[in-house]
C-alpha positions in Angstrom: -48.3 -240.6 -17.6 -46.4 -242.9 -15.4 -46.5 -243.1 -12.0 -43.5 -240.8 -11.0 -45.2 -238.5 -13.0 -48.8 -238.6 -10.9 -46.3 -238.4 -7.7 -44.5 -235.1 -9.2 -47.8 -233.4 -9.9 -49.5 -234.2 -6.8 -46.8 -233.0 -4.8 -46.3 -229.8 -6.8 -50.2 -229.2 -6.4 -50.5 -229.9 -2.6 -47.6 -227.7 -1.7 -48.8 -224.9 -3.9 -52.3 -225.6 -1.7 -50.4 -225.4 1.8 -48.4 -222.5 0.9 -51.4 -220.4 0.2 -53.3 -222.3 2.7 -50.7 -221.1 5.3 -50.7 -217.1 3.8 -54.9 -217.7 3.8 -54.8 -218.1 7.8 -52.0 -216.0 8.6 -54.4 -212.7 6.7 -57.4 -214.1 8.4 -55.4 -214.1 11.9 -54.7 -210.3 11.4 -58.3 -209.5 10.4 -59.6 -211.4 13.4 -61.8 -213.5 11.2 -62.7 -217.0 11.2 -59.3 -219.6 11.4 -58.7 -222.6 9.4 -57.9 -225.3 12.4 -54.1 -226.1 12.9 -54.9 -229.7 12.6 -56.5 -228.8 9.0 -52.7 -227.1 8.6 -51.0 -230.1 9.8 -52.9 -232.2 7.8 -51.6 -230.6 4.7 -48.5 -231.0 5.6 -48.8 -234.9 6.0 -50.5 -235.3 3.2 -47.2 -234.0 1.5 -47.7 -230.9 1.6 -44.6 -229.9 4.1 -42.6 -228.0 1.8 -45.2 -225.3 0.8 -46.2 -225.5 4.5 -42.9 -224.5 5.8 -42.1 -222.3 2.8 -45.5 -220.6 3.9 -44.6 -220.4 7.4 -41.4 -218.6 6.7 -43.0 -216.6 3.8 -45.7 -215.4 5.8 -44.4 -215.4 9.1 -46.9 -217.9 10.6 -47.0 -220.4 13.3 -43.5 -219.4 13.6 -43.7 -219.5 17.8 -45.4 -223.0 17.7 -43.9 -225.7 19.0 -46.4 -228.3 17.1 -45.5 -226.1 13.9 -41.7 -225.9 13.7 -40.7 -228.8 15.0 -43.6 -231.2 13.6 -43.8 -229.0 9.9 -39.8 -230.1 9.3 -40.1 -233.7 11.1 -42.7 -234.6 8.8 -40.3 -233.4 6.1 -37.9 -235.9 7.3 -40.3 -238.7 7.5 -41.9 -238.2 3.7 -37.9 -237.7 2.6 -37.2 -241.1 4.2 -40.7 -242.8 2.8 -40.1 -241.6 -0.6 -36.3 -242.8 -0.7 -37.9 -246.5 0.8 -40.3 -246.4 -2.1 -38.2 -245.5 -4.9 -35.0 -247.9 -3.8 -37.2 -250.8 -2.5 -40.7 -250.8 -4.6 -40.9 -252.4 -8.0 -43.1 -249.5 -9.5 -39.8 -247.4 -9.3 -37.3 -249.9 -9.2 -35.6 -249.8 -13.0 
């Protein structure tokens, strides 16, 4: 497995986390129960996991009237889009 490969299924994997992540809080938020912490939600989302979060906010209608969510969730889509393209034009490991 090369390492565009490793990239594809990490990605695939962490988005699939923060998606459910995202519907996880959003139940627990109408149960009143115990919260995962937005920073833990933001986290996922740098990690590269800012497609399933926004995909999960829309989905399950959550953190939809924070600031720190819909802005930040599709800036750091942005920034990974723009990371990605650096690494793939400029790095030798992709570079063909």
């Amino acid at each position: 497995m090369n390492i565009v490969s490793l990239i594809i299924c990490y990605l695939v994997a962490i988005n699939i986390v923060a998606f459910f992540v995202y519907g996880i809080d959003k139940l627990k938020a109408k149960r009143n129960k115990w919260r995962i912490p937005e920073s833990t939600l933001l986290l996922l989302a740098v990690i590269g996991g800012s497609i399933g979060a926004l995909l999960g906010m829309k989905v399950w209608h959550h953190k939809t009237m924070h600031k720190k969510f819909t802005y930040g969730v599709p800036l750091i889509i942005v920034i990974q889009i723009l990371f990605l393209n650096y690494l793939f034009f400029t790095s030798e490991v992709f570079v063909r």
